[in-house]
C-alpha positions, -999 to +999 in steps of 0.1 A: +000+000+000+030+030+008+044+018-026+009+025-044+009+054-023+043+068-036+034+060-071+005+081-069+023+109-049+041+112-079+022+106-110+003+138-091+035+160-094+028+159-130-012+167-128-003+204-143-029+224-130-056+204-154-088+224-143-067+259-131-046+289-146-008+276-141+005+302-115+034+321-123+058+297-105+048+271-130+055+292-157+087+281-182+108+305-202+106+304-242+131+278-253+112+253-233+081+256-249+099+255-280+117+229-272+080+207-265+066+218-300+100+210-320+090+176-302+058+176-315+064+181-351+096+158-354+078+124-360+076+105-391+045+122-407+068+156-413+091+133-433+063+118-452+051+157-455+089+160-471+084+134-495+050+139-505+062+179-518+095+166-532+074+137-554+046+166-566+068+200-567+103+211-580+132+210-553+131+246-546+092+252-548+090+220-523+116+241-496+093+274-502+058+255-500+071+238-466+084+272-451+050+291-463+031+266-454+045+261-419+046+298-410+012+300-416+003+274-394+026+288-368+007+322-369-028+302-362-005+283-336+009+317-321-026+335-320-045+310-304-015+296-281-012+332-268-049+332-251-035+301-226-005+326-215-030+352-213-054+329-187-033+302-178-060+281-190-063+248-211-077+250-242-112+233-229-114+252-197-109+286-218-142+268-241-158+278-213-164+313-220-174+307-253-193+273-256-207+278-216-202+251-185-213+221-207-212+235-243-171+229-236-179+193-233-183+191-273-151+204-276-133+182-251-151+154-266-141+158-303-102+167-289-104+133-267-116+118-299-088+134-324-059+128-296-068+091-289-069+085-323-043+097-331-019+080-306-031+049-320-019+063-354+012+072-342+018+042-324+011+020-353+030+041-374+057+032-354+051-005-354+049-005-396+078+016-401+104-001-375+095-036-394+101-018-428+138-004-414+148-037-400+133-063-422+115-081-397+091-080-363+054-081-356+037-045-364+013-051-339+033-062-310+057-031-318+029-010-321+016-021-286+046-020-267+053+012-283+023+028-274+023+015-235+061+032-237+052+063-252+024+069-227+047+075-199+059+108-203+023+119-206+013+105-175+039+126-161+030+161-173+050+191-192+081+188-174+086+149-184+074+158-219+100+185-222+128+165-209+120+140-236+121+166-260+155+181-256+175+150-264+150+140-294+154+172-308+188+176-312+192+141-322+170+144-351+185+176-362+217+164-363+205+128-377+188+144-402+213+168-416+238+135-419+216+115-435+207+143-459+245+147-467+250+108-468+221+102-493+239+131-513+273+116-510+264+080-524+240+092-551+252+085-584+249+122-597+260+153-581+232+173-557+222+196-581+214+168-608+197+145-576+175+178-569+170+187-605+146+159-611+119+169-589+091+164-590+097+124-591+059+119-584+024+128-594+024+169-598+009+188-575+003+227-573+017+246-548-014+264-532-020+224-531+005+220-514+003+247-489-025+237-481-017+201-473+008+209-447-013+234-428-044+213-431-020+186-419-010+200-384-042+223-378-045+206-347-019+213-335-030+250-334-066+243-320-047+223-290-018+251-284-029+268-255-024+233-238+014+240-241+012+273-238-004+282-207+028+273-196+047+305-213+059+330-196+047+361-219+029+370-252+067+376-267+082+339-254+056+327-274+071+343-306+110+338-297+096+302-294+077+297-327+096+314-350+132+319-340+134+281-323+106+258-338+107+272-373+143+266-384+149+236-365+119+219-367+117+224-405+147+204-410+132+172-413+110+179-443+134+191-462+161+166-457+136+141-464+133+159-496+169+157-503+166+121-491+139+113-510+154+130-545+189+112-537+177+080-537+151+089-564+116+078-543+088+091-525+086+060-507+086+061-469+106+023-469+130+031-487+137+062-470+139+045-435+164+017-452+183+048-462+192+055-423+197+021-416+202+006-382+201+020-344+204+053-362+168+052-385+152+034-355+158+057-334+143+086-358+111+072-357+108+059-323+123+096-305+101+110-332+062+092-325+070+095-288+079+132-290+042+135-306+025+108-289+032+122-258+016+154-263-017+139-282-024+117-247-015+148-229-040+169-246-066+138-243-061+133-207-067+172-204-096+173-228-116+146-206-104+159-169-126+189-183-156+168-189-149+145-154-135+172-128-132+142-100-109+123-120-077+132-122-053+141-154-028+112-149-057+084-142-073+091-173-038+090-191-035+054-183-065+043-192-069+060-227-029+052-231-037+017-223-064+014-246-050+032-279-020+011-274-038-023-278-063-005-303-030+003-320-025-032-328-055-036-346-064-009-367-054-003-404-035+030-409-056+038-437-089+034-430-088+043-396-064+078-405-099+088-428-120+084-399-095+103-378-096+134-404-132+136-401-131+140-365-102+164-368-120+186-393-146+193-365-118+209-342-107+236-366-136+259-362-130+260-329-101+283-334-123+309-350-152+310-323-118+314-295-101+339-308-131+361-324-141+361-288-113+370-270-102+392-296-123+409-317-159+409-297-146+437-277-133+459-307-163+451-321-185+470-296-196+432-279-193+420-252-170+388-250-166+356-229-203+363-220-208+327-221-192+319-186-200+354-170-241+346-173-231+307-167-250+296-197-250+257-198-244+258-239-237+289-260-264+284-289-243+302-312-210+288-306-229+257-312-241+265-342-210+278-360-191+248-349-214+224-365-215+246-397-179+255-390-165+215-389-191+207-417-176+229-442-143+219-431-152+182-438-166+188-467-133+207-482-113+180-473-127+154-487-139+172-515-172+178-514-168+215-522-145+224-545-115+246-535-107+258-569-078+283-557-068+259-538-065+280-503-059+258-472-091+246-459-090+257-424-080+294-434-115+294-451-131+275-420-115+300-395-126+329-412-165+317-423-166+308-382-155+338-373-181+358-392-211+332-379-199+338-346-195+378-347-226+378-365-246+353-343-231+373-311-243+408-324-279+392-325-278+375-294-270+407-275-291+431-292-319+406-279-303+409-249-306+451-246-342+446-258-353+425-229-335+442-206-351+479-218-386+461-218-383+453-183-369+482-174-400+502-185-425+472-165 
């Protein structure tokens, strides 16, 4: 019993203020956030991401669409992170003020969704690709164990999470970068004639491909103030983003499009058999645990949002648990569809956030109304979410056409926003017409 006890003392340690702002004390300084998101985004999806542009674009159109691409996703990132250091909030407790005390549960609920899902991706991921580098193994069992492994730093919380992250993103940097000069080394032309054959795939335009990569790790914005909250000030957050995570963590792209022209394919196998040994397993495994981590993180503070007497770490284990062994079932492809359905529901939620924390007020509305008058749901947050993640489906998969090709949660974000000011502005003007009509009773 004094063991369990000590076990639990601990795992407690790493709770992180789940259902509170994190107090000052808590707060970290800007290469540590950094530091977490590089973590996040080093994982073999970014090298697929590389390898995908390099097989549909020309070398240097490839480089430009990545670094476009991913500084548009880190302003989203950067603009919604920066309400957490504001509060000191989660990204479902801040819900709150817009959605109302249970209207947040929708948006813990499709998080919970995304981020289990997602582990179980990752994990699997894992399993497939260390069986392709070393010729041999059970996918599933790798995929299991993997998972139960990479849910430990989650259990214990932001600092574990960041400690994982320091090691794993150097080593990729630097592993990537040799590999990159390797591959360029044994190819049988020179770099310039490797590069000059690109694309070596199916074409693709580069608003296309723009809007892949932001599409890809929207996310990733929607959950930011998770990490966040954890930031010191407004400005950490941009030494963080864009003079840490942007030039670092955009090195594994585009050495895997150097990679990938080198050894003339656009196929993730061969890539992986390109690193060989300790040295390509431990790219993907440092890299799925870096974002594991942080999706069962998010998960476990997603649901302690929608079952305060739980706490954080307890439902880790459980959901960790269960995407591991869920991990060892699923297909990657059919499972990753379902998966970007679900993740198409979260991106409006940036738009109702920040247009109320933001702009309501410039606007001449009142914001964060929701909480103040303790509504149970916010009608119109509701309602723009549903038409919000519905139009956002619908791009994705094609439905709608996106002639011009502009990333699809750009156009979410911004019809959301307009629902939601719009929706707002009637809601309150109601509001001033009640209250005058019982004034004059």
């Amino acid at each position: 019993m004094k063991t369990l006890k000590k076990i639990e003392k601990f795992l407690e340690k790493g709770e992180d203020f789940p259902r509170e702002p994190v107090p000052a004390s808590a707060r970290k300084p800007w290469w540590s956030i950094g530091l977490v998101w590089i973590g996040v985004y080093i994982c073999v999806p970014s090298i697929i991401e590389g390898l995908i542009l390099i097989g549909g674009l020309p070398f240097r159109e490839a480089i430009l669409a990545e670094i476009v691409g991913f500084i548009i996703f880190l302003t989203l990132m950067f603009i919604q992170g920066s309400i957490g250091t504001k509060t000191g909030l989660s990204t479902y407790m801040m819900a709150k003020e817009s959605f109302g005390l249970w209207g947040s549960h929708l948006v813990s609920i499709i998080v919970a969704i995304c981020g289990f899902g997602w582990f179980a991706i990752q994990a699997r991921a894992f399993g497939e690709s260390t069986v392709a580098l070393i010729g041999l193994g059970n996918a599933a069992l790798l995929s299991l164990l993997g998972g139960l492994l990479m849910m430990i730093t989650a259990l214990l919380g932001y600092r574990a999470i960041e400690f994982l992250s320091r090691p794993s993103a150097v080593y990729t940097f630097v592993a990537m970068i040799y590999l990159a000069v390797k591959s360029s080394l044994k190819a049988p032309e020179s770099f310039v004639e490797a590069v000059s054959k690109a694309p070596i795939g199916e074409p693709i335009s580069f608003a296309a491909a723009i809007s892949m990569i932001v599409g890809g790790m929207a996310m990733g914005a929607v959950i930011s103030p998770d990490v966040m909250r954890f930031s010191r000030a407004v400005k950490d957050n941009f030494k963080a983003l864009f003079i840490f995570v942007l030039p670092v963590a955009i090195i594994q792209p585009i050495a895997a499009m150097i990679i990938g022209s080198c050894v003339g394919s656009t196929e993730l196998g061969l890539v992986m058999i390109s690193a060989g040994g300790i040295l390509g397993f431990l790219l993907v495994f440092l890299g799925a645990w870096t974002s594991n981590d942080n999706n069962l993180y998010s998960t476990s503070l997603a649901l302690s949002e929608v079952i305060p007497k739980v706490k954080r770490w307890e439902v880790a284990v459980v959901l960790g648990i269960v995407a591991s062994f869920l991990s060892a079932l699923i297909s990657l492809e059919d499972y990753g569809y379902i998966m970007y359905f679900f993740g198409s529901l979260t991106i409006p939620v940036i738009g109702i956030m920040v247009t109320d924390y933001y702009f309501l007020s410039r606007l001449g509305l009142k914001k964060r109304t929701a909480l103040e008058r303790k509504e149970r749901v916010n009608p119109i947050a509701a309602t723009a979410l549903i038409i919000g993640g519905s139009l956002e489906a619908s791009l994705d998969f094609g439905i709608i056409p996106n002639p011009y090709s502009i990333p699809p949660p750009l156009i979410t974000i911004a019809v959301t926003c307009f629902i939601y000011i719009i929706g707002m502005k009637l809601k309150q003007m109601d509001a001033c017409k009640i209250c005058a009509r019982s004034k004059k009773r």
